[in-house]
C-alpha positions in Angstrom: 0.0 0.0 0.0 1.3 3.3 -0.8 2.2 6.1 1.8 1.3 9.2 0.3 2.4 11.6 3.0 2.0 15.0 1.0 -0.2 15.6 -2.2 -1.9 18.4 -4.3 -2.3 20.1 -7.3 -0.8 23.2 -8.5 -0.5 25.4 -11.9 2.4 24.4 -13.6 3.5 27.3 -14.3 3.9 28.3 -10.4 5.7 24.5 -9.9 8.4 25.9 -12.6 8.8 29.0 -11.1 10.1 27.4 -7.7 12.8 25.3 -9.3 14.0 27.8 -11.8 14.5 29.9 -8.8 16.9 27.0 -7.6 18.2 25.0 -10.4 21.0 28.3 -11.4 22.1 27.5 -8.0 21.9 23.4 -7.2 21.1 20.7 -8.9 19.6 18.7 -5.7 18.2 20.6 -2.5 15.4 19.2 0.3 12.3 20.5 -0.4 10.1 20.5 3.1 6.1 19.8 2.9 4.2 21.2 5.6 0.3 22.9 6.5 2.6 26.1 5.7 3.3 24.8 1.8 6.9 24.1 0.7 9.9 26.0 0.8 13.9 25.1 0.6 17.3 26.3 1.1 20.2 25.6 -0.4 23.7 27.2 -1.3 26.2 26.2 -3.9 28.8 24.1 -3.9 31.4 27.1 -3.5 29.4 28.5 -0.9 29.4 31.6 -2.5 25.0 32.1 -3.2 22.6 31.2 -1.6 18.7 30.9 -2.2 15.9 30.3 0.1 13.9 30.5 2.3 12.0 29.7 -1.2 8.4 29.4 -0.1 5.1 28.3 -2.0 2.0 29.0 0.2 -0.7 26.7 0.7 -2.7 29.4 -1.5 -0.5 28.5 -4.7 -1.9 25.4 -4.9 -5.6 24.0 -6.4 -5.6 21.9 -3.6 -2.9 21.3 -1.3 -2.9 18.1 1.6 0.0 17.9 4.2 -0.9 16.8 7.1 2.4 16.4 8.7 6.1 17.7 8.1 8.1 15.6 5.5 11.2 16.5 4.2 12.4 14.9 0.7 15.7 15.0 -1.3 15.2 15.7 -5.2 17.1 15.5 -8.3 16.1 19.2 -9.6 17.3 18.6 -12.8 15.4 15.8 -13.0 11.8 17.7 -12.2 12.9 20.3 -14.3 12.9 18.1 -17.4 9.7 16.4 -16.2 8.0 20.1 -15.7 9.0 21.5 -19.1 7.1 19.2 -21.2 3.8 20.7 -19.6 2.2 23.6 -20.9 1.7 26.4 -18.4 -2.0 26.6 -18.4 -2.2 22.8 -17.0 -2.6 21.7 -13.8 -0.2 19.0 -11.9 -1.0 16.7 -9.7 2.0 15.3 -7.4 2.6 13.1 -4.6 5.0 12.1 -2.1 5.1 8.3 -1.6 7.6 7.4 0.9 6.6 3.6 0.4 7.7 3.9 -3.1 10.1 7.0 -2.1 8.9 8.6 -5.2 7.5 12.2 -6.1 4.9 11.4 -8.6 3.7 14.3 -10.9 0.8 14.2 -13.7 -0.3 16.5 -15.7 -2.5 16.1 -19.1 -1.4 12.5 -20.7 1.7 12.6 -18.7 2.6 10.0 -15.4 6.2 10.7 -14.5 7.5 9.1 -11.1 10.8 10.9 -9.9 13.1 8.7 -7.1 13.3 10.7 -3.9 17.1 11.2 -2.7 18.0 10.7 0.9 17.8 14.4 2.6 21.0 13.4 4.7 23.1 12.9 1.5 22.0 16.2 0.1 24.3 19.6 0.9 23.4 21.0 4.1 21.1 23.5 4.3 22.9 27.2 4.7 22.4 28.9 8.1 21.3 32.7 6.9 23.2 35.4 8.3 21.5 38.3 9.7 23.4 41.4 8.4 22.8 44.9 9.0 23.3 46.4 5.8 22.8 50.6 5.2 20.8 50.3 1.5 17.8 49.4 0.1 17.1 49.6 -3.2 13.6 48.7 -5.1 14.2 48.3 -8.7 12.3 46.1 -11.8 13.6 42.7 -12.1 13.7 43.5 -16.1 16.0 46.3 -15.1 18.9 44.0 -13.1 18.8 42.1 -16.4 19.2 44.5 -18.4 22.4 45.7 -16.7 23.7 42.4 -16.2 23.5 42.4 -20.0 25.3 45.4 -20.2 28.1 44.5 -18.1 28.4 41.3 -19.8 29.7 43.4 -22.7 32.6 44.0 -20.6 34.0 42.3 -17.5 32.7 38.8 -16.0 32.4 41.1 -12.6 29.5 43.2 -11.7 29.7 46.6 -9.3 27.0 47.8 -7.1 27.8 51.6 -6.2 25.3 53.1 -4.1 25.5 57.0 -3.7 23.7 59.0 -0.8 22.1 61.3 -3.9 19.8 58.3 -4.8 21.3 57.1 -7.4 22.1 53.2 -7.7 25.2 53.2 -10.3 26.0 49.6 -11.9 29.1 48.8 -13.9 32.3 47.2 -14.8 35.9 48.0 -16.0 36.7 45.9 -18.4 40.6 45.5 -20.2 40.1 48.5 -22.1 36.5 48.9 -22.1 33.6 50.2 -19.4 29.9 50.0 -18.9 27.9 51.7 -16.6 24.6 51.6 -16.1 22.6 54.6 -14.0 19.6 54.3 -11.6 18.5 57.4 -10.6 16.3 58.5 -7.9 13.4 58.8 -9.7 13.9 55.6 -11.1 13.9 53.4 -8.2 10.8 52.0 -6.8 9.2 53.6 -3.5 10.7 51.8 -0.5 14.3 52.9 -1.8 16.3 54.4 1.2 20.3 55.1 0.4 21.9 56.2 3.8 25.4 55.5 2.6 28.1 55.9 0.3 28.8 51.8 -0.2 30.5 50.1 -3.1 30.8 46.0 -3.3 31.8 43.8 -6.2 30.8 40.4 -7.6 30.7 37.4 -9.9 28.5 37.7 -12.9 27.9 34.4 -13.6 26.5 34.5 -9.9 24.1 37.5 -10.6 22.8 36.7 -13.7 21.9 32.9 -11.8 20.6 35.0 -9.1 18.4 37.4 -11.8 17.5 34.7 -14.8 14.4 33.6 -12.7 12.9 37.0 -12.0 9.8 38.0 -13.8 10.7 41.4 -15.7 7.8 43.3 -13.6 9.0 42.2 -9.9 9.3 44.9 -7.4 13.0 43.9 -6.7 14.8 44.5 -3.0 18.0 44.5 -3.3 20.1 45.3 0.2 23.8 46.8 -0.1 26.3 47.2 2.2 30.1 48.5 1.2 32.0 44.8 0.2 29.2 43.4 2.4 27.1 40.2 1.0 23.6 41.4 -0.9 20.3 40.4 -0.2 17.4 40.2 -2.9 13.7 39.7 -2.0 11.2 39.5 -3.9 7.8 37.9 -5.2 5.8 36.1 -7.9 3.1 34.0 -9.5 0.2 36.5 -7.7 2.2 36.7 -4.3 2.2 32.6 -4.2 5.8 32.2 -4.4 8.4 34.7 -2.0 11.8 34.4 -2.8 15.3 35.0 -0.8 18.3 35.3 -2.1 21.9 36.2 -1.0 25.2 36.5 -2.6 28.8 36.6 -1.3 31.1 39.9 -2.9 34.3 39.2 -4.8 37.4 39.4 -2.5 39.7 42.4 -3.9 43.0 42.9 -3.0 44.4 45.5 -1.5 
C-alpha cells in the first residue's frame, strides 16, 4: 500500500517557477512539505549564493494536503525536465510516496514518477546570516537584467555603487573597455532608502543565476552594504511564491 504523506495540485506554471529559482544554483536541494506549503534552502557548492527561504503558500496550490512535516531529497534537474514538457496553463497533480520513495507528478497524458534522494546525503542546508546592511534599493527585475547584460559586454564582474544622492550606479571595467549603467532617484521603486556611500563587487555568472528567474515586472529589493554580501527579495506568481536570495562579494585585493 502506498504512503502518500504530502499531495496536491498546482498550476504548472507556479511548480516551474520554484525550481527555476533554484536549479542556477543546485542541482539537488530538500524540499520540506508542511500545513505552511513548501519552501527550501540551499547554497552552492562554493558557498558563494545562496537561495531560500523559497516558499510556496498553501494558497499557490488548487488543492494542497499535508498533514504532517516531510522533508524529501530531489534531483532538480530531473523535475525540471519532467516540468518543461507541460504547458503552463495545465494543472499538476503530485505526490510524495515514501513507500515507493517517489515524487509522482501528472499533468495532461503525462505520469512521471521521480526517485526521492536521501535528505542526509543532500548539501546542508545554509544557516542565513543576519546582516545589517545601510541600502535598500527597489528596482524592476527587467531592469537587473538589463544591466547584467550590459556588463556582460565588458567584465565577468559586476559593481554595485550606491550614492547617498539616490542614485544606484552599476558597472564594470573591463581591459580597455567600461559600462555603466545609471539608476537614478526617480527611477527606483518607492521603499528605496540610500543612507550610505557603499560600493561591493561580484561574480556575474553569480548575478545573472541569481536574476535569470525574476519575472521582468518584480518589485525587486536588493540590500547593499560596502564589500558586504547582498540580499534580494522578492515575489511572484500572484504573491504565491516569496523568494530570498543572497550573494557573497568578490574578494579584492588591497
Amino acid at each position: 500500500m502506498s504512503e502518500v504523506v504530502a499531495s496536491g495540485f498546482i498550476p504548472a506554471q507556479r511548480l516551474q517557477k520554484y525550481v527555476d529559482v533554484l536549479t542556477p544554483v543546485v542541482s539537488e536541494a530538500k524540499i520540506h512539505f508542511s500545513e505552511d506549503g513548501i519552501h527550501t534552502r540551499a547554497v552552492d557548492p562554493a558557498n558563494v549564493c545562496m537561495v531560500g527561504p523559497v516558499e510556496l503558500a498553501p494558497s499557490a496550490f488548487e488543492s494542497y494536503d499535508a498533514p504532517g512535516s516531510v522533508t524529501i531529497g530531489v534531483n532538480l534537474t530531473r523535475l525540471d525536465d519532467v516540468l518543461d514538457l507541460a504547458d503552463a496553463g495545465d494543472l499538476v497533480e503530485f505526490g510524495v510516496d515514501m513507500e515507493t520513495r517517489t515524487l509522482q507528478i501528472e499533468y495532461g497524458p503525462v505520469e512521471q514518477k521521480i526517485a526521492l534522494i536521501d535528505p542526509d546525503t543532500v548539501r546542508k542546508e545554509p544557516d542565513i546570516p543576519d546582516l545589517d546592511l545601510p541600502n535598500t534599493v527597489h528596482v524592476p527585475g527587467g531592469r537587473l537584467d538589463e544591466a547584467a547584460d550590459v556588463i556582460d559586454l565588458v567584465s565577468d564582474h559586476i559593481g554595485f555603487d550606491c550614492s547617498t544622492d539616490g542614485t544606484l550606479d552599476i558597472y564594470a571595467e573591463g581591459d580597455v573597455d567600461e559600462s555603466h549603467y545609471r539608476l537614478g532617484a526617480d527611477e527606483l521603486l518607492p521603499g528605496s532608502e540610500i543612507t550610505e556611500d557603499t560600493y561591493s563587487l561580484f561574480s556575474l555568472d553569480y548575478v545573472e543565476s541569481l536574476v535569470k528567474p525574476m519575472p521582468d515586472d518584480a518589485d525587486i529589493e536588493v540590500r547593499l552594504g560596502d564589500e558586504f554580501p547582498t540580499e534580494l527579495s522578492w515575489e511572484t506568481c500572484e504573491g504565491h511564491l516569496s523568494v530570498y536570495q543572497q550573494l557573497a562579494p568578490r574578494i579584492q585585493n588591497s
